[in-house]
C-alpha positions as CSV (number, residue, x, y, z in Angstrom):
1,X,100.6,-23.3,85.8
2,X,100.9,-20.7,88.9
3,X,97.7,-20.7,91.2
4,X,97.2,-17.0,92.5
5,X,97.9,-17.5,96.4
6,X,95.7,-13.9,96.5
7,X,92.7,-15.8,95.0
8,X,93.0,-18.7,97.3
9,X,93.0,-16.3,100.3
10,X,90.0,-14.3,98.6
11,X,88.3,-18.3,98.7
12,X,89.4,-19.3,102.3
13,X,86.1,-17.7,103.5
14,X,83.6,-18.9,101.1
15,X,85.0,-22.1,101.0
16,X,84.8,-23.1,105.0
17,X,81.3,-21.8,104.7
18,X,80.7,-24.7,102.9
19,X,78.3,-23.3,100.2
20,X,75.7,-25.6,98.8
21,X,78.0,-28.1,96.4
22,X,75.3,-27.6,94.0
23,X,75.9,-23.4,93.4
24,X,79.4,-23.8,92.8
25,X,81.4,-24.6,89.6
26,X,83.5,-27.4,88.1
27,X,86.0,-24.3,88.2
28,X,85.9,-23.4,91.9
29,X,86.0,-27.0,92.6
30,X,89.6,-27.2,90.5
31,X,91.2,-24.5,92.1
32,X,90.4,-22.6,88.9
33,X,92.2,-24.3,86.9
34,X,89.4,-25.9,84.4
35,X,86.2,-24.9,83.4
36,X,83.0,-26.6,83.1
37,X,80.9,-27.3,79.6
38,X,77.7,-26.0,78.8
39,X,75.4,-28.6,80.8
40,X,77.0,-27.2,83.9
41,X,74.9,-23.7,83.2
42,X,72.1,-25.1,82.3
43,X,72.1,-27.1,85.8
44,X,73.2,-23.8,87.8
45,X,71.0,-21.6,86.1
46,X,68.3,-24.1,87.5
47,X,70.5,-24.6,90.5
48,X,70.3,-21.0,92.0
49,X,66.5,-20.6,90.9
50,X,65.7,-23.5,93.5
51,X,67.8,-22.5,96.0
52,X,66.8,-18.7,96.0
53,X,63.6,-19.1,94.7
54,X,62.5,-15.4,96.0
55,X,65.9,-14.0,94.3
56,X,66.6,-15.9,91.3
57,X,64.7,-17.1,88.0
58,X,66.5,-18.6,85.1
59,X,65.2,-17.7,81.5
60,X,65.8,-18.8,78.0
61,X,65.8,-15.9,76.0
62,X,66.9,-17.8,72.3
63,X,68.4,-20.8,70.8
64,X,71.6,-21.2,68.8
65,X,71.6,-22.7,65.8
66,X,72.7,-26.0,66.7
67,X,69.6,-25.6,68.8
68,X,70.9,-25.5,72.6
69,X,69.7,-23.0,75.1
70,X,70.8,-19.3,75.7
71,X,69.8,-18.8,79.5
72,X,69.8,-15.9,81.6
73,X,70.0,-15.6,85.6
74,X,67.6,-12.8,86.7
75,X,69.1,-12.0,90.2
76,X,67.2,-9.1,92.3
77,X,65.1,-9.2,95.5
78,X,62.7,-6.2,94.6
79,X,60.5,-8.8,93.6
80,X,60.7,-7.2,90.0
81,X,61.5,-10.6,87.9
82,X,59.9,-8.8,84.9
83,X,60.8,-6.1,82.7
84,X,57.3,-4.1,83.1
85,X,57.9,-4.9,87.3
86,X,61.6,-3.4,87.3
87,X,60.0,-0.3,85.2
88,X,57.2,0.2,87.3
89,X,59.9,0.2,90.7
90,X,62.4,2.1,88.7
91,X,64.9,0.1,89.4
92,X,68.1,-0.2,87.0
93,X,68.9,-2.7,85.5
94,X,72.7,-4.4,84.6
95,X,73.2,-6.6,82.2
96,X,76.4,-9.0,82.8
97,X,77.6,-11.1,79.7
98,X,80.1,-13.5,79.6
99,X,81.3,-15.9,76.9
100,X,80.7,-13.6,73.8
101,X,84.1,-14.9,73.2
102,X,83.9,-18.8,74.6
103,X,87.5,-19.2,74.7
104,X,87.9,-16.1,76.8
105,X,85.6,-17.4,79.6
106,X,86.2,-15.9,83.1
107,X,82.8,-14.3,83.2
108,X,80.9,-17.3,83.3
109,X,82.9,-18.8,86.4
110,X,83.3,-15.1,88.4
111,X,79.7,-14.0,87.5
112,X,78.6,-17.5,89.1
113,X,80.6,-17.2,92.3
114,X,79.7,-13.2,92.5
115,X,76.6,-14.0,91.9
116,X,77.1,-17.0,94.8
117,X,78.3,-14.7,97.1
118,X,75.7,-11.5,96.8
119,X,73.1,-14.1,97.7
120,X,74.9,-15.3,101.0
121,X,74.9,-12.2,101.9
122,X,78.8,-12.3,101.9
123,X,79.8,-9.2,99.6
124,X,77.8,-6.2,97.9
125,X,75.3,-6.1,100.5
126,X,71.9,-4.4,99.3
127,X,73.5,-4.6,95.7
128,X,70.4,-6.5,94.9
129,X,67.9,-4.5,96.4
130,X,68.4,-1.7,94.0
131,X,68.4,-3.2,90.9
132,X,68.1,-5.9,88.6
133,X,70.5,-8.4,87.7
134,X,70.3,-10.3,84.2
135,X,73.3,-12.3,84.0
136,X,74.1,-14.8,80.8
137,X,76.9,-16.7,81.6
138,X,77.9,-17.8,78.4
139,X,76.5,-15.4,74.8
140,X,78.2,-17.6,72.4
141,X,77.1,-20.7,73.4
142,X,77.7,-23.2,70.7
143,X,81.1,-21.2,70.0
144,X,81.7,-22.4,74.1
145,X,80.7,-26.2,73.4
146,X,83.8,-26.4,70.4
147,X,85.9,-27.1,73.5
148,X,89.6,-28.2,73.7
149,X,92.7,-27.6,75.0
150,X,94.9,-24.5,73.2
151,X,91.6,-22.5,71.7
152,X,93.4,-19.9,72.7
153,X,97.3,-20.5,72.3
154,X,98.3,-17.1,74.0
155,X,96.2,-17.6,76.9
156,X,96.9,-19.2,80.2
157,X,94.4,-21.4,81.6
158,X,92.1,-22.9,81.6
159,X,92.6,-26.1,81.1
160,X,90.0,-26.4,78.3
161,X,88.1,-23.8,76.8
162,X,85.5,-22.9,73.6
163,X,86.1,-20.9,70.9
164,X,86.1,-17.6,69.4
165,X,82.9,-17.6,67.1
166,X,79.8,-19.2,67.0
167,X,78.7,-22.6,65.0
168,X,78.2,-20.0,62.1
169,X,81.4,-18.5,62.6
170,X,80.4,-15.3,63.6
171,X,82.5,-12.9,65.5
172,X,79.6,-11.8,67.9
173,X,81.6,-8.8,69.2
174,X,81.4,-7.7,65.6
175,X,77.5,-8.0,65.2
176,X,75.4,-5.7,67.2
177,X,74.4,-3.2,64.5
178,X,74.1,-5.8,61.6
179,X,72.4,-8.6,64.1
180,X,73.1,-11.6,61.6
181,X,73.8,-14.1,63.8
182,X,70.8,-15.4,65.5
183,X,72.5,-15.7,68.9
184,X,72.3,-11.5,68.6
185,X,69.0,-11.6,67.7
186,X,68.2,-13.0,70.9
187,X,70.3,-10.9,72.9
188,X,69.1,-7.9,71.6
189,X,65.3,-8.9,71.9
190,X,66.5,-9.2,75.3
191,X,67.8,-6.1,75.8
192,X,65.0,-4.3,74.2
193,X,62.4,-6.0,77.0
194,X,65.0,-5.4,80.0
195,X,66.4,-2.1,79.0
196,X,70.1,-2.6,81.0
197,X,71.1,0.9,82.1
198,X,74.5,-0.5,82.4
199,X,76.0,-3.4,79.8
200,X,79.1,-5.3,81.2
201,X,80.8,-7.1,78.5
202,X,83.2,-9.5,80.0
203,X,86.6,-10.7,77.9
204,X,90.2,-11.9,78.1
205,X,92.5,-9.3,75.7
206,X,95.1,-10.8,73.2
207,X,98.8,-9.0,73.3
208,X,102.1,-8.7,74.8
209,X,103.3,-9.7,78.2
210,X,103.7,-6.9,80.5
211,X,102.4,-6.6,84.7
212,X,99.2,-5.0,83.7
213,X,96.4,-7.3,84.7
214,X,93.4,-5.6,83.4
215,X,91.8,-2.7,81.3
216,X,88.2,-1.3,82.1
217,X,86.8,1.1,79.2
218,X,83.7,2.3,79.1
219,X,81.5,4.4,77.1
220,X,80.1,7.3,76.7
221,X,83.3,8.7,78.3
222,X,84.7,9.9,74.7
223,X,81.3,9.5,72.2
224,X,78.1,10.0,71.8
225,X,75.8,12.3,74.3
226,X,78.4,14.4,75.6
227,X,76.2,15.6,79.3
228,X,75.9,11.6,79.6
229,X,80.1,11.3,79.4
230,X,79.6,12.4,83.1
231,X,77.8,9.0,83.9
232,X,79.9,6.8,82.2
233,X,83.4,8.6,83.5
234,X,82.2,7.9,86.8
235,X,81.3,4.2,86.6
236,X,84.5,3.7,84.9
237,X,86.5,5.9,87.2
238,X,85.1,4.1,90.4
239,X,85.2,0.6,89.1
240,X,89.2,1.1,88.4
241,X,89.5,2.7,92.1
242,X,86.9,-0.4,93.9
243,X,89.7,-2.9,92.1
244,X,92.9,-1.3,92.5
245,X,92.1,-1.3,96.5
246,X,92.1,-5.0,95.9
247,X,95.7,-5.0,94.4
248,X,94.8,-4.6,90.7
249,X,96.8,-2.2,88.6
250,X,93.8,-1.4,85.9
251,X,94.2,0.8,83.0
252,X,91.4,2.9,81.0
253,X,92.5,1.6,77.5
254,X,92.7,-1.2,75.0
255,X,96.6,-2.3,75.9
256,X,97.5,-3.1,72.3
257,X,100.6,-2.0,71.4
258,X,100.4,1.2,68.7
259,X,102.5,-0.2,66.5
260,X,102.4,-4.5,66.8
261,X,104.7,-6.2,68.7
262,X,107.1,-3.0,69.6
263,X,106.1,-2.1,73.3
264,X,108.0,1.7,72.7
265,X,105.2,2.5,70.6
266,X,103.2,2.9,73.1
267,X,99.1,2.8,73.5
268,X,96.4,4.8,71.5
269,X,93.0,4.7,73.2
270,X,89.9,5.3,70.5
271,X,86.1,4.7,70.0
272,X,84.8,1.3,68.9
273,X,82.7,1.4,65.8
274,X,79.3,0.0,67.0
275,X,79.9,-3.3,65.7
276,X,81.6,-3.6,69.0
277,X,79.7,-3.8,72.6
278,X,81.4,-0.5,73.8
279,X,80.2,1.2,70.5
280,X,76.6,-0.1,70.3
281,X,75.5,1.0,73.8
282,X,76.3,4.7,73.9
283,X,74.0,5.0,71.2
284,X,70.8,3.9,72.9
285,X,72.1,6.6,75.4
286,X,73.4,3.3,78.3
287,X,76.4,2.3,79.5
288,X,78.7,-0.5,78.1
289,X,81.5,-1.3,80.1
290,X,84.3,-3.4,78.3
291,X,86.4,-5.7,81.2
292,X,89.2,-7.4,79.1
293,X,91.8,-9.3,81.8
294,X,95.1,-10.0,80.4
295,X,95.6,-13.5,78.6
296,X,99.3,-14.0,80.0
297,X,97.9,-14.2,83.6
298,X,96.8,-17.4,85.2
299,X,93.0,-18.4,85.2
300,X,92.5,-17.8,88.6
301,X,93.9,-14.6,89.1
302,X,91.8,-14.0,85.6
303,X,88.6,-15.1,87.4
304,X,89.3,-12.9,90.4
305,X,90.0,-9.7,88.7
306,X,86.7,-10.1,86.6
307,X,85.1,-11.2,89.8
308,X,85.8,-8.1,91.4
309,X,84.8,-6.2,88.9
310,X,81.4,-7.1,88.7
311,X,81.1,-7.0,92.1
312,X,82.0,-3.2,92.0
313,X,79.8,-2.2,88.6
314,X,77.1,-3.5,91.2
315,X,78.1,-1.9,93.9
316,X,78.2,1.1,92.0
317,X,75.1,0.6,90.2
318,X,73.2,0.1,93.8
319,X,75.2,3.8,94.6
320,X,74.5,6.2,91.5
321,X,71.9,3.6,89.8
322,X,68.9,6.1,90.5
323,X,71.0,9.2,89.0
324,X,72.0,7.4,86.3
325,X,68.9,6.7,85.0
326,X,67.9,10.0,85.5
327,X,70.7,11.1,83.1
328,X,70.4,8.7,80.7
329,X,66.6,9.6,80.6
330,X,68.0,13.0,79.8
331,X,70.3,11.8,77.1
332,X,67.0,10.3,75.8
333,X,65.4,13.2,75.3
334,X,68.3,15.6,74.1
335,X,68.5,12.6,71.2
336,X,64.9,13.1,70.7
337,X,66.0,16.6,69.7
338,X,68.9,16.2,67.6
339,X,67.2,17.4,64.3
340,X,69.5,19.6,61.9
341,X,72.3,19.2,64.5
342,X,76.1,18.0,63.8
343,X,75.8,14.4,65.5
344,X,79.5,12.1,65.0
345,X,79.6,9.1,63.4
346,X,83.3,8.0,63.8
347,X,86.7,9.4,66.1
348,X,89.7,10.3,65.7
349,X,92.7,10.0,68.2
350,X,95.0,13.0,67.7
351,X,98.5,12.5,67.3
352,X,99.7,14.1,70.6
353,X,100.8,12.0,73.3
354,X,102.2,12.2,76.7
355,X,104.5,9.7,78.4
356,X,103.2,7.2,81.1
357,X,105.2,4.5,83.4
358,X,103.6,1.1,82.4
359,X,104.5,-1.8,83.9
360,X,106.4,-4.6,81.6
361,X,109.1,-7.1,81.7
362,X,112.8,-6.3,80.4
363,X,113.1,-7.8,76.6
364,X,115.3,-8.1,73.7
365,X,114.2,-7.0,69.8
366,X,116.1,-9.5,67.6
367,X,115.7,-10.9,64.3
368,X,114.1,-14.6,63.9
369,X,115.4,-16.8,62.0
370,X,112.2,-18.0,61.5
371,X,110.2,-15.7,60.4
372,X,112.5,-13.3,58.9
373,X,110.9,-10.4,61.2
374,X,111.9,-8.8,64.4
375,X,110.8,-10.6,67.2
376,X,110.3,-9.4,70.9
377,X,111.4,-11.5,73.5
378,X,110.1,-10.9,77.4
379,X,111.5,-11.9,80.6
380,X,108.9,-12.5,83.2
381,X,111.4,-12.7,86.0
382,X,112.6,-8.9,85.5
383,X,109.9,-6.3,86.1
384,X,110.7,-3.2,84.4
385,X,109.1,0.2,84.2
386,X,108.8,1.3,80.4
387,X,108.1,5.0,79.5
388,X,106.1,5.1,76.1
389,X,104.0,7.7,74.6
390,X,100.2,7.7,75.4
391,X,97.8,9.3,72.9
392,X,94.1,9.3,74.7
393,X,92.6,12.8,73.2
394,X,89.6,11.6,71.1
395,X,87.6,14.2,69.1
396,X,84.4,13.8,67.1
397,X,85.6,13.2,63.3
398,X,83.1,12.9,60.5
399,X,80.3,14.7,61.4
400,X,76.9,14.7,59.8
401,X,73.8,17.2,60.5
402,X,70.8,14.7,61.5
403,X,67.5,15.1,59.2
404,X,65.2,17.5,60.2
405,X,62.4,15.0,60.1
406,X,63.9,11.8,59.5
407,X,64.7,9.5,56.7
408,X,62.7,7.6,53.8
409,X,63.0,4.0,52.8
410,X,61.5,2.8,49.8
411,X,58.8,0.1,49.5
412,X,61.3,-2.1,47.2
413,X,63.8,-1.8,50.3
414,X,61.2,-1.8,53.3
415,X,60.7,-5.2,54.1
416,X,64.6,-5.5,54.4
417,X,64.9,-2.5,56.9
418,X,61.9,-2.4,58.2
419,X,63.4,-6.1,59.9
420,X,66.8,-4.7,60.9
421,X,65.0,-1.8,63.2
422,X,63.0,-4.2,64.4
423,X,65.7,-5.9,65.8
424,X,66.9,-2.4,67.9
425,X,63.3,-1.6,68.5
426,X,63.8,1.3,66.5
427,X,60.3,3.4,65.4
428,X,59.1,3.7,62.2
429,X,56.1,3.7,60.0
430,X,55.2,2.5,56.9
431,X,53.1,5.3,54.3
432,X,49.7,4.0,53.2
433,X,49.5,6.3,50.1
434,X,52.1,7.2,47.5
435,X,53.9,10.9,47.4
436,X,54.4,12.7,44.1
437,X,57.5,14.6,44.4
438,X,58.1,15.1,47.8
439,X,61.6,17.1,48.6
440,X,64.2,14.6,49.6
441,X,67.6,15.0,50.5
442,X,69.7,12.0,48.1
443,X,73.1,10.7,48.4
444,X,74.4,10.1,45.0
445,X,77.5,8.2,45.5
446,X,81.1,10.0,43.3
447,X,82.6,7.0,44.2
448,X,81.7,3.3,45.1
449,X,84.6,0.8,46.6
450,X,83.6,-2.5,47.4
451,X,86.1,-4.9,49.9
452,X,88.5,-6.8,48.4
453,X,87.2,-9.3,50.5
454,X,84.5,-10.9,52.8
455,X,84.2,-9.5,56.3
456,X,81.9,-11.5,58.7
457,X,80.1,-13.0,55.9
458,X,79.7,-9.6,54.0
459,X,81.0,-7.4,51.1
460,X,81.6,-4.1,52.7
461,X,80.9,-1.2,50.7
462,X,82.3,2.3,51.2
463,X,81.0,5.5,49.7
464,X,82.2,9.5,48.8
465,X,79.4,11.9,48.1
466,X,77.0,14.2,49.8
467,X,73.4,14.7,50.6
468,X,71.5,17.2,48.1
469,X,68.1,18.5,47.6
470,X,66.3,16.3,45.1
471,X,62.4,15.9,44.8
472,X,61.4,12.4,44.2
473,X,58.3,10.4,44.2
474,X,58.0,8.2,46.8
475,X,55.3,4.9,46.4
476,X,53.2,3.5,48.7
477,X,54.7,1.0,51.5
478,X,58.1,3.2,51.9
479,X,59.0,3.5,55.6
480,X,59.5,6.6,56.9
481,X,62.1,7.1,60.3
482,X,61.8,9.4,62.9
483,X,64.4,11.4,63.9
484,X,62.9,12.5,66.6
485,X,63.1,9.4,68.8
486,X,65.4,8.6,71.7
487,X,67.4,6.5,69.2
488,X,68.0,8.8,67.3
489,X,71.9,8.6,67.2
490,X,71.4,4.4,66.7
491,X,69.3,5.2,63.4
492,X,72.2,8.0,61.8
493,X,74.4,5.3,62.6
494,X,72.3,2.4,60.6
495,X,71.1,4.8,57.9
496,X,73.6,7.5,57.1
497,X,76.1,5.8,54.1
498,X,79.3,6.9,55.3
499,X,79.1,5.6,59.1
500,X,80.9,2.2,59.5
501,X,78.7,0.2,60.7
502,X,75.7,1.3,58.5
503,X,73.4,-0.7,56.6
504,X,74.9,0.3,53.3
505,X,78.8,-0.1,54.7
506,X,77.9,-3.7,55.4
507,X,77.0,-4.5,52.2
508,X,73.0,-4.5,52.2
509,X,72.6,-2.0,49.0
510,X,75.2,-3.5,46.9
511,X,72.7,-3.7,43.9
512,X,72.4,-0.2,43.7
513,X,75.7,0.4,42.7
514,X,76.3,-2.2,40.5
515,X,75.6,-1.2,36.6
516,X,73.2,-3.3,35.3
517,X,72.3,-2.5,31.9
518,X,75.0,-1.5,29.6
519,X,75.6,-0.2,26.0
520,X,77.2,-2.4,23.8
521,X,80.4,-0.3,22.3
522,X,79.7,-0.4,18.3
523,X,76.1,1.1,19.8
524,X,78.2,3.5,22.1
525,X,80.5,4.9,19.1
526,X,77.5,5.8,16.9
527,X,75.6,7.8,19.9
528,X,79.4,9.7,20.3
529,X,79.3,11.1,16.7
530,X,75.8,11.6,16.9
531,X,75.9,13.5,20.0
532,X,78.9,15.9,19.1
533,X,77.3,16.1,15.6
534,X,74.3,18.0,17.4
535,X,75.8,19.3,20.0
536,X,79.3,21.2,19.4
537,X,79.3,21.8,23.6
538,X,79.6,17.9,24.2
539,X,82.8,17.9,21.4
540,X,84.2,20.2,22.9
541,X,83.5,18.9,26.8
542,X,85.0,15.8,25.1
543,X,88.0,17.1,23.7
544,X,89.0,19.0,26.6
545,X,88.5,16.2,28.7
546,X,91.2,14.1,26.7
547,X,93.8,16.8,26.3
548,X,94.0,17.5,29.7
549,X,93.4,14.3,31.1
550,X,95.4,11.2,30.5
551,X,94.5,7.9,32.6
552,X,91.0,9.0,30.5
553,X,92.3,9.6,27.0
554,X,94.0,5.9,27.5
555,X,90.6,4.8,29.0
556,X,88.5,3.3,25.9
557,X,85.5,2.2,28.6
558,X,85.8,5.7,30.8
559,X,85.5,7.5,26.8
560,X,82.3,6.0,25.6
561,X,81.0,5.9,29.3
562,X,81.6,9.8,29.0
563,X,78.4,9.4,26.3
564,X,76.5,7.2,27.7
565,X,76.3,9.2,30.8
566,X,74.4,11.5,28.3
567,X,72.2,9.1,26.9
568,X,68.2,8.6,27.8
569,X,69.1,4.8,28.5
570,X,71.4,5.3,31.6
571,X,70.3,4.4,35.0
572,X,69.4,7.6,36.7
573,X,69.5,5.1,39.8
574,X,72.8,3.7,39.3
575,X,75.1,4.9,42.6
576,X,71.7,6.3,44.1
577,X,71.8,5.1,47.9
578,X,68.2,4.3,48.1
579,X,67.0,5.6,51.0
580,X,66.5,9.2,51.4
581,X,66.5,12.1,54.2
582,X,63.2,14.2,54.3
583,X,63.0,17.8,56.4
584,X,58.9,17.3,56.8
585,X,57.5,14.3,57.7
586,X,55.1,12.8,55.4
């Protein structure tokens, strides 16, 4: 393994300071090279509290399931070690999280030297002054305590590392809406007491080998409030300038091949669902920054890329902090308005592109006699410019007009949602008194496709249909949602059917669209001839239906489903999504 001569000169400094032994980590101490287990945070986290006890407290904010700590540095010296104190100052606060991945774990060793460093007084000078810092070095932590060599076989260094999910084998960076895992529970109890202006979410990308040594993405810059996109442009914009100055070559998307494994298809930059960090955040109207250093280089040229990153998102934080807030406070408010407007639940790239230089290695495309497939082959040792197609145009692409008031949950599904937007500190209230026919808006679903398979531990469910006007009676205990709150965008997200991360894609109405009570078929072909025996419309509906349409004349179920449908025994509420949308507020 390579050490980066760059990130030994970048240490030179710090080192013949001689910093306290105690503040640094079992990585610094190896050249970078290994990384230390989980006992090591726990000791720094109490480490830096005692040595900067005027700058630094260390928090638990949650436990993991096999029970261990999930700590939290909170670095500032505003004196504002508090959520209410950082409100009252207005200062902003950034949020800096490594380990969501625990095999992709530079975060945890450059957030502790950063954070090292700020306190020495050595680099971002004042950072601290203007905001707060909360800092978890490691999210996943029992994911980072299943810890061995080759967790991650297309990574270099370090030594050792944890692993992709947690204990419970949850992807976390696939549960911010759904919050199963308890570890995101926490975190997001967290960030609903600290309110982080700015999210940094810190990983190491999978992919090809090519010169590239990081990506910075951020959002809003293509979704949600579009004045906002200003805020988050910038941060981006000037984090990819701070590092390129120190000899980074940073791009602004995802550097995943188009088409896997052929580097001439090129790059195609989109918007996370908000399963993901990036998607989540731009619809609490903050910034979530995605830092994703490339696996193929060495761990310490790893840790000082994602060093210097957070070193510039608070530096730039300390800069704009005060004008971000102000915008996101206005994004706040324009959500708080959003009734009976077109809001976007998913993206679409377009399909035009434009050619860009990106830096790679020469390589061959052959055929392996191993797999069978066509294999690319790279040569480190020969740089090589390639010219590939770049689509980065992203436009709005289902769109949905928001409630005019907001959105009813039934009693029999309250308790069950009612916990969820807890969770994103969502508002709501619960009716004391039953409605007779109040007019809804209901989403009837045409068509129902469950997944073939499980997906993080759920059945995912998709849906085609449309919201119409339907009065229904609503009982006592429903929950009724505001639109009109600043999260607004975070509750069309978890409540309208067809947004992919909603409630009802991840699987938690699957009951209502299974058919529970059925007609047995000797029953079925007596209500037939007794309904076109009093009815010659239905006959001839029937008829009509079978001459003209052959998958259901050959369908035996789909023909005496065509009379039950008509029957007073079917389920009204079969394929009814059972929440509803409401244009008054009850």
């Amino acid at each position: 393994m390579i050490r980066s001569a760059l990130l030994l000169a970048l240490l030179a400094a710090p080192l013949s300071h001689a910093a306290a032994p105690d503040l640094t980590t079992v990585s610094e101490r190896s050249g970078f090279q290994a990384t230390g287990r989980y006992d090591e945070v726990v000791k720094l986290c109490a480490a830096f509290a005692k040595a900067y006890p005027k700058e630094v407290k260390c928090v638990e904010f949650g436990r993991t399931p096999e029970d261990r700590p999930m700590l939290a540095l909170i670095a500032t010296r505003s004196g504002a070690f508090t959520p209410q104190a950082a409100s009252k100052k207005g200062l902003p606060v950034t949020l800096i999280q490594g380990g969501i991945h625990a095999g992709e774990i530079d975060g945890k060793d450059a957030g502790f030297l950063a954070l090292r460093e700020m306190l020495e007084g050595r680099l971002a000078k004042g950072a601290l002054d203007k905001q707060v810092l909360v800092f978890v070095p490691v999210f996943n932590v029992d994911g980072h305590e299943r810890f061995q060599q080759w967790n991650r076989p297309n990574q270099r260094g370090p030594v050792e590392m944890g692993w992709r999910t947690t204990a419970q084998n949850f992807n976390l960076n696939r549960d911010y809406v759904k919050a199963d895992a308890p570890e995101m529970q926490a975190m997001l109890a967290l960030v609903n007491a600290w309110d982080p202006l700015t999210y940094v979410d810190l990983h190491v990308t999978d992919g090809a080998k090519f010169q590239h040594d990081v990506s910075i993405q951020v959002e809003p810059v293509n979704s949600a409030d579009p004045d906002f996109r200003k805020a988050g442009l910038a941060l981006r914009d000037n984090v990819i300038a701070d590092i390129t100055k120190q000899g980074s070559t940073p791009q602004s998307y995802y550097m995943s091949f188009a088409k896997t494994d052929d580097p001439q298809s090129g790059f195609v930059d989109s918007v996370s669902d908000p399963r993901f960090s990036t998607g989540y955040f731009p619809l609490r109207n903050r910034m979530a920054m995605l830092v994703e250093t490339h696996s193929w280089k060495d761990y310490p040229t790893r840790v000082r890329i994602t060093h210097n990153s957070v070193i510039s998102v608070l530096e730039q934080v300390a800069q704009h902090g005060k004008a971000w807030q102000v915008a996101a406070a206005a994004a706040d408010a324009r959500a708080a308005r959003l009734a009976g407007t077109p809001v976007a639940l998913t993206y679409k790239t377009l399909e035009k592109s434009k050619l860009v230089d990106f830096n790679g290695y020469e390589y061959t495309r052959t055929p392996s006699d191993v797999s069978g497939i066509l294999m690319t082959r790279y040569d480190e040792n020969k740089p090589q410019v390639w010219r590939v197609p770049l689509r980065d145009e992203v436009v709005a692409d289902l769109e949905v007009a928001a409630p005019r008031a907001g959105y009813i949950v039934p009693a029999a599904h309250a308790a069950m949602v009612a916990a969820k937007l807890k969770q994103h500190a969502i508002a709501f209230r619960t009716l004391d008194k039953a409605l007779d026919r109040v007019d809804t808006e209901t989403f009837r679903a045409d068509k129902a496709s469950f997944g073939a398979k499980s997906f993080e531990s759920h059945q995912r469910l998709t849906v085609e249909g449309s919201w119409k006007l339907e009065p229904r009676s609503v009982g006592k205990g429903a929950l009724f949602v505001p639109i009109a709150q600043p999260k607004a965008r975070l509750v069309m997200a978890m409540l309208e059917p067809q947004a992919p991360d909603s409630l009802l894609a991840w699987g938690m109405f699957n009951n209502a669209f299974e058919p529970k009570e059925y007609m047995e078929e000797y029953v079925a072909e007596e209500v037939a001839r007794e309904q076109m025996a009093a009815d010659p419309a239905v006959a001839a509906e029937f008829k009509r239906r079978v001459e003209s349409d052959p998958a259901f004349a050959k369908n035996a179920h789909a023909r005496l489903e065509f009379f039950a449908r008509r029957h007073a025994s079917w389920d009204e509420r079969l394929n009814l999504y059972p929440v509803m949308r409401t244009n008054v507020a009850p």
